[in-house]
PyMOL Python script that loads the backbone (N, CA, C, O; Angstrom):
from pymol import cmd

cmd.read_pdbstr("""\
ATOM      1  N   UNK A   1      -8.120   9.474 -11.558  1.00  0.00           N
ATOM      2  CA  UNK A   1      -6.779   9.126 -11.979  1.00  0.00           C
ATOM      3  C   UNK A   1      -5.993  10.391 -12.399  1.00  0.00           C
ATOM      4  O   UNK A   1      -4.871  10.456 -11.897  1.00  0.00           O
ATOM      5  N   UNK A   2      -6.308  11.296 -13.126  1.00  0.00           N
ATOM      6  CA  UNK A   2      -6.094  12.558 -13.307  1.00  0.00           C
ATOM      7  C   UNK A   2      -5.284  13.565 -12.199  1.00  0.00           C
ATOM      8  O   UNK A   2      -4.295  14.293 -12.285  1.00  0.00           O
ATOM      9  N   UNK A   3      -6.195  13.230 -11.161  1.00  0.00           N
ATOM     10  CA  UNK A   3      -5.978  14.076 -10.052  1.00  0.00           C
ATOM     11  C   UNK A   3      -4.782  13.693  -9.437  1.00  0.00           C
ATOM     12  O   UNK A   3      -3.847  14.485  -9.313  1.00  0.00           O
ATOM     13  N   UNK A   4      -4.727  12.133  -8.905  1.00  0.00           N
ATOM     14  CA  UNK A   4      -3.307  11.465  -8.709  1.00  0.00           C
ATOM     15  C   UNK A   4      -2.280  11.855  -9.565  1.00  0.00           C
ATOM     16  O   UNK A   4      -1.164  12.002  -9.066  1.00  0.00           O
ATOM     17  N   UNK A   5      -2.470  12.092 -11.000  1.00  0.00           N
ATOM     18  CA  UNK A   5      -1.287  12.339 -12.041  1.00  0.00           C
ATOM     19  C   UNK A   5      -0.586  13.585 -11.860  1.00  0.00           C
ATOM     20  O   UNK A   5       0.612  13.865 -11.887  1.00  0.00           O
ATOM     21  N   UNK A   6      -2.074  14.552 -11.587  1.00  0.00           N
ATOM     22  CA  UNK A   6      -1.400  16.136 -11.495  1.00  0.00           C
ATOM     23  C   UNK A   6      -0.880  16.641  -9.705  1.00  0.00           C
ATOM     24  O   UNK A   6      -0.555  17.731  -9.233  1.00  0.00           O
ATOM     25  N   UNK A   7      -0.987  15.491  -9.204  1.00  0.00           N
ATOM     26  CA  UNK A   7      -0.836  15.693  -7.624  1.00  0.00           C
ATOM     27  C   UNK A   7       0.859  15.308  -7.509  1.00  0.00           C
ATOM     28  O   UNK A   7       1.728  15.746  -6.755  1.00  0.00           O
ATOM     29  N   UNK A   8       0.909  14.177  -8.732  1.00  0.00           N
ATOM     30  CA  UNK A   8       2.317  13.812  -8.305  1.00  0.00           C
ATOM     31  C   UNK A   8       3.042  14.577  -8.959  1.00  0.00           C
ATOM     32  O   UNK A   8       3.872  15.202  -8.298  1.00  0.00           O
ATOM     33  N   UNK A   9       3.005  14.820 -10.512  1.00  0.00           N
ATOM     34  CA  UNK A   9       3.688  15.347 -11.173  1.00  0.00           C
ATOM     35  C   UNK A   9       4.360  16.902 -10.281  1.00  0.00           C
ATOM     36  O   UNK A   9       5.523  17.288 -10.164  1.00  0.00           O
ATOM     37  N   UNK A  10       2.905  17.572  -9.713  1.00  0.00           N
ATOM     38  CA  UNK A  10       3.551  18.841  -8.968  1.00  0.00           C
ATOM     39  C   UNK A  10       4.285  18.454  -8.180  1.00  0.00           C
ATOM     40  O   UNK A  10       5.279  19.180  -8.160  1.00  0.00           O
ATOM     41  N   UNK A  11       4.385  16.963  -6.869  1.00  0.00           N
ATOM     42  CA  UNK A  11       5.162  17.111  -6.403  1.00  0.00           C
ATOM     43  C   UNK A  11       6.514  17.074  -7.035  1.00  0.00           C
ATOM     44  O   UNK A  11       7.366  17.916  -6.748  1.00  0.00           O
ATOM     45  N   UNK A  12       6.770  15.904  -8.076  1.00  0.00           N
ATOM     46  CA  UNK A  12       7.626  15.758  -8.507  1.00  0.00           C
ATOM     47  C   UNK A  12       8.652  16.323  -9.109  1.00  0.00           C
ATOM     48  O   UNK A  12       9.763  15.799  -9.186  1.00  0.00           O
ATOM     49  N   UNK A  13       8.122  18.233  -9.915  1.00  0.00           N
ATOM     50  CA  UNK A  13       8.492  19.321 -10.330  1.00  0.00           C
ATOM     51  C   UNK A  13       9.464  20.128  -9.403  1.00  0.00           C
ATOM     52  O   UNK A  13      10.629  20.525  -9.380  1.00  0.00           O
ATOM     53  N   UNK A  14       8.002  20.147  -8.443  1.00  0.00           N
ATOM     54  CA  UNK A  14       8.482  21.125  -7.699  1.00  0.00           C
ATOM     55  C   UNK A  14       9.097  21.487  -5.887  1.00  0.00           C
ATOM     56  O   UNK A  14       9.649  22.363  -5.222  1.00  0.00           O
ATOM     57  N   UNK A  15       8.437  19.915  -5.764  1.00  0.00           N
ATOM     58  CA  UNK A  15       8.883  19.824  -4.315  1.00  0.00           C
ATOM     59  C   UNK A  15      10.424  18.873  -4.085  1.00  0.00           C
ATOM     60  O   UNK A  15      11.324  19.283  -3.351  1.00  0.00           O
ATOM     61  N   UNK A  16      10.497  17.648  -4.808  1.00  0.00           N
ATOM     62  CA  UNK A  16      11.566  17.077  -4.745  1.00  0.00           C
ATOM     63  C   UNK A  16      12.909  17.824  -5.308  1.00  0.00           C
ATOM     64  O   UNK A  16      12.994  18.469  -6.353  1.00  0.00           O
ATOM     65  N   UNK A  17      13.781  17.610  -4.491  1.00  0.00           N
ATOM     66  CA  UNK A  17      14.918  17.834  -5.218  1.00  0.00           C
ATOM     67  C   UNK A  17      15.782  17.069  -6.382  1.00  0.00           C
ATOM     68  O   UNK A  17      16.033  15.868  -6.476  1.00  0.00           O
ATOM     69  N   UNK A  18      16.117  18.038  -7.146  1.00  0.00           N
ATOM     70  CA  UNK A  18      17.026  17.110  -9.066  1.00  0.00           C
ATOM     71  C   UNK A  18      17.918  16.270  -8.333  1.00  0.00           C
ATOM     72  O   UNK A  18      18.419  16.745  -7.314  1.00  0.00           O
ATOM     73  N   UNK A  19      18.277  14.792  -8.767  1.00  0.00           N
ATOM     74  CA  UNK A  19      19.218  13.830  -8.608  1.00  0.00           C
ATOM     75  C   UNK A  19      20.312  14.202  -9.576  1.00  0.00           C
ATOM     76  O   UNK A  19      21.467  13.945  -9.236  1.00  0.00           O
ATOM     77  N   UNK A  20      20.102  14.749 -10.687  1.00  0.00           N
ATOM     78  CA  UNK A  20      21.204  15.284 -11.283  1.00  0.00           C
ATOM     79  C   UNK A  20      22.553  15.634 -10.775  1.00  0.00           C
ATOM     80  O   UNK A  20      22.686  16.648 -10.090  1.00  0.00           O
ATOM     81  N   UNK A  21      23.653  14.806 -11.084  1.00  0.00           N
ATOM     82  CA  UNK A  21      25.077  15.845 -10.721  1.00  0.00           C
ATOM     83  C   UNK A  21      24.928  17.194 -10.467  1.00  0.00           C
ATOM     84  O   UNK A  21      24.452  17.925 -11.336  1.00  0.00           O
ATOM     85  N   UNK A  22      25.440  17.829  -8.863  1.00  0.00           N
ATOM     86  CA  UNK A  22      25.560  19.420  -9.478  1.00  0.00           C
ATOM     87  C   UNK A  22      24.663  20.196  -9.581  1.00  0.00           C
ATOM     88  O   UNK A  22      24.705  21.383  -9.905  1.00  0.00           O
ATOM     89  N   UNK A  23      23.341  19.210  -9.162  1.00  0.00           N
ATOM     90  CA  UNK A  23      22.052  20.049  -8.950  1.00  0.00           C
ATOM     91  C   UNK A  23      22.033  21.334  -7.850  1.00  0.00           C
ATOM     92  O   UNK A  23      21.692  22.516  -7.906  1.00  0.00           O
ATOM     93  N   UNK A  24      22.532  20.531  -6.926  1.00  0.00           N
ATOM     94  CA  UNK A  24      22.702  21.278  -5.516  1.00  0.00           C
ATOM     95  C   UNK A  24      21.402  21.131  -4.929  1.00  0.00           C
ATOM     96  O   UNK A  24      21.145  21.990  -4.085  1.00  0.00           O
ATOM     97  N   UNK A  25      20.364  20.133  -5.183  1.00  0.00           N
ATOM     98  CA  UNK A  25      19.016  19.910  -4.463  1.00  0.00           C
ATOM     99  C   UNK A  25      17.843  20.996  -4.980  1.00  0.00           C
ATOM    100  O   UNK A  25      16.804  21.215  -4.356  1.00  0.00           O
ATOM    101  N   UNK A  26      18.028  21.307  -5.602  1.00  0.00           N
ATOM    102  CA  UNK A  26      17.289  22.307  -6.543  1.00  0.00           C
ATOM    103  C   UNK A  26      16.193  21.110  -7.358  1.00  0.00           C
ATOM    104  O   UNK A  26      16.522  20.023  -7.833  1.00  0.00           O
ATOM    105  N   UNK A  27      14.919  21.693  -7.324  1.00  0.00           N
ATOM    106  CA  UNK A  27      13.587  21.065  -7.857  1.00  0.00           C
ATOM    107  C   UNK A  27      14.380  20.991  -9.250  1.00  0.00           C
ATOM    108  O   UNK A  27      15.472  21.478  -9.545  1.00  0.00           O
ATOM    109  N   UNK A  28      13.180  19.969 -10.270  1.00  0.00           N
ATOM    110  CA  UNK A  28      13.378  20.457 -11.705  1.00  0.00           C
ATOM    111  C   UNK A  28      12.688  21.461 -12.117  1.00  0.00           C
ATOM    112  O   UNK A  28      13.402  22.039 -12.938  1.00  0.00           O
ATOM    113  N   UNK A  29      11.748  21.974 -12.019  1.00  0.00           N
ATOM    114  CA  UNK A  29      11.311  23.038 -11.586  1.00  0.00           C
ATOM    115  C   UNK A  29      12.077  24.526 -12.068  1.00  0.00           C
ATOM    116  O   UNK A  29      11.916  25.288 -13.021  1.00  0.00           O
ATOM    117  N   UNK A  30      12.933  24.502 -10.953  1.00  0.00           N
ATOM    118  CA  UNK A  30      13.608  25.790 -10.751  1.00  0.00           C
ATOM    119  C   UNK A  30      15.285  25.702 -11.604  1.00  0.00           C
ATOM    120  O   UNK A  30      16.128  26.573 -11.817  1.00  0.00           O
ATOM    121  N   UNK A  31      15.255  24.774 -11.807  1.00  0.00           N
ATOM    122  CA  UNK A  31      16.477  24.224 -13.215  1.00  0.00           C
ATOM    123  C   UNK A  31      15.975  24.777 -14.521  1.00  0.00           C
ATOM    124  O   UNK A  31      16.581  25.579 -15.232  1.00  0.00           O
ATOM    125  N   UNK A  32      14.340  24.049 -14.837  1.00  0.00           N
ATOM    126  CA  UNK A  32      13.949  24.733 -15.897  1.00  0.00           C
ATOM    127  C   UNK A  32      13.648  25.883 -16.002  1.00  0.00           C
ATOM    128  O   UNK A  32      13.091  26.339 -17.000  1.00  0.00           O
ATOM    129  N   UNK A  33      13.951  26.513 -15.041  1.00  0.00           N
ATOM    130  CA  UNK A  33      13.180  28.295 -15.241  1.00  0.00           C
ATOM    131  C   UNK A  33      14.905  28.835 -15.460  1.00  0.00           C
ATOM    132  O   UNK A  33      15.312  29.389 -16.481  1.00  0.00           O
ATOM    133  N   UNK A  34      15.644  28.556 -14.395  1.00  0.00           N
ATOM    134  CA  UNK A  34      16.892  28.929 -14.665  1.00  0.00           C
ATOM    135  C   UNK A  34      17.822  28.673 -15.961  1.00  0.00           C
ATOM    136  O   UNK A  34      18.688  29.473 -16.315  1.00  0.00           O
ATOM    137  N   UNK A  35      17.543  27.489 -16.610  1.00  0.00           N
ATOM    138  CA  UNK A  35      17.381  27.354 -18.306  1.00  0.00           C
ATOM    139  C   UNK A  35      17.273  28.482 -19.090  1.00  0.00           C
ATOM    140  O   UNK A  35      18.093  29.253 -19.588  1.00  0.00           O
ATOM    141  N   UNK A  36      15.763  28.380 -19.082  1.00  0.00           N
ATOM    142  CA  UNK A  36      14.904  29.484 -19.525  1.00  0.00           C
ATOM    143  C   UNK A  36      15.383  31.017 -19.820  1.00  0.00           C
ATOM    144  O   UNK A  36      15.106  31.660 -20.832  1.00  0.00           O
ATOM    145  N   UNK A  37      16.167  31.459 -18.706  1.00  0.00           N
ATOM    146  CA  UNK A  37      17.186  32.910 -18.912  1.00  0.00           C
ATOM    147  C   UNK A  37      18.465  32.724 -19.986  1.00  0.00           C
ATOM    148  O   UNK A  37      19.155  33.666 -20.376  1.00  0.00           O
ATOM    149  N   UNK A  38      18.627  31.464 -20.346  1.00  0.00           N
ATOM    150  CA  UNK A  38      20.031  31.052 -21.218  1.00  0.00           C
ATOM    151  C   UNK A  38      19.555  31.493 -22.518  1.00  0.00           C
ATOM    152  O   UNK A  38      20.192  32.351 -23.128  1.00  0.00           O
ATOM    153  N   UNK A  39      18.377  30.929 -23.051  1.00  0.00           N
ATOM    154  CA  UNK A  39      17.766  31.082 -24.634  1.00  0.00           C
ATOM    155  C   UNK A  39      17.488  33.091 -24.448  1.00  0.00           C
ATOM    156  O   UNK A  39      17.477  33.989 -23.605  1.00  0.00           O
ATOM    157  N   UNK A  40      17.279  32.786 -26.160  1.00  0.00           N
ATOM    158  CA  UNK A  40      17.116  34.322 -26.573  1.00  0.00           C
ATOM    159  C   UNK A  40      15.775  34.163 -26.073  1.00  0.00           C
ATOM    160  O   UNK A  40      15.328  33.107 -25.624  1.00  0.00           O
ATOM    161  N   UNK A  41      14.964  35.573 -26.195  1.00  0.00           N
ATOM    162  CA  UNK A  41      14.003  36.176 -25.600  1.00  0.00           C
ATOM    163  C   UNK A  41      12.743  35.532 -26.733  1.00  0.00           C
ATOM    164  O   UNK A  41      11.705  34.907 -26.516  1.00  0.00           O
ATOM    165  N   UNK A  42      13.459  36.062 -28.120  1.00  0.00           N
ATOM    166  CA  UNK A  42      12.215  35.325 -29.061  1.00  0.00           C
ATOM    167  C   UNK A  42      11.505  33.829 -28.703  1.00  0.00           C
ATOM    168  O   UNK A  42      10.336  33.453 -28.790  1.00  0.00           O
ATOM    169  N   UNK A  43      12.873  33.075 -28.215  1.00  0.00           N
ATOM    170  CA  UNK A  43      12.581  31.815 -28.694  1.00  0.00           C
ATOM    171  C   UNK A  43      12.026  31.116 -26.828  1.00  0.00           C
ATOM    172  O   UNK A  43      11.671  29.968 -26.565  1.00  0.00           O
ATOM    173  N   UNK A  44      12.123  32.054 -26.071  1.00  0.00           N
ATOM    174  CA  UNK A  44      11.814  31.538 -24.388  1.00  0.00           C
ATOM    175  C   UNK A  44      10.237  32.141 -24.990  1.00  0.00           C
ATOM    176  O   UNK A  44       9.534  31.185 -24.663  1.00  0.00           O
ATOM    177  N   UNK A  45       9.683  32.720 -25.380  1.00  0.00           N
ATOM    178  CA  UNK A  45       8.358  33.314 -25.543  1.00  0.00           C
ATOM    179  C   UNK A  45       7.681  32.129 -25.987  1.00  0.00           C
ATOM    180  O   UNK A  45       6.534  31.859 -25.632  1.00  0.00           O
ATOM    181  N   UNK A  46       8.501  31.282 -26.903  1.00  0.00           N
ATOM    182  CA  UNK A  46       7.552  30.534 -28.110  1.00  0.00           C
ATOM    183  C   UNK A  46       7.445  29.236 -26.854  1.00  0.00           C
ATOM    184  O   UNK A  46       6.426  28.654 -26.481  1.00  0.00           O
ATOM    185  N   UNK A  47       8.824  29.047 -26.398  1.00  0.00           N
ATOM    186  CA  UNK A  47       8.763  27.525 -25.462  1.00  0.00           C
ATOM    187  C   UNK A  47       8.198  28.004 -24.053  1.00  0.00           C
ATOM    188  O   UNK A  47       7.871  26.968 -23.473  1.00  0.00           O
ATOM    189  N   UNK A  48       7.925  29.134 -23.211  1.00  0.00           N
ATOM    190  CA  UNK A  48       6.926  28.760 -22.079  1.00  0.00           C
ATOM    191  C   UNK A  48       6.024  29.542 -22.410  1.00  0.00           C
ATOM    192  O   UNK A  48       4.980  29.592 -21.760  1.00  0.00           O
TER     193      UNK A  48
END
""", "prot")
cmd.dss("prot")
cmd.show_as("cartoon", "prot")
cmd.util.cbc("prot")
cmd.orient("prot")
């Protein structure tokens, strides 16, 4: 069951594209990394 969980979840990250407004078909994935450059440096260390 595990394996199914972490099989989908990756797809779900990283292969599908965000339904989000404005995504532009961009994974969530690559939204959250692009996030990630917005926060200060201290505080991107502590959250990934």
């Amino acid at each position: 069951m595990q394996t199914d969980l972490d099989s989908y979840l990756e797809q779900y990250n990283t292969k599908r594209p965000h339904q989000g407004q404005m995504m532009e078909g961009q994974t969530p994935n690559s939204m959250f990394k692009k996030g990630l450059k917005l926060i200060p440096k201290e505080v991107r260390d502590y959250v990934a």
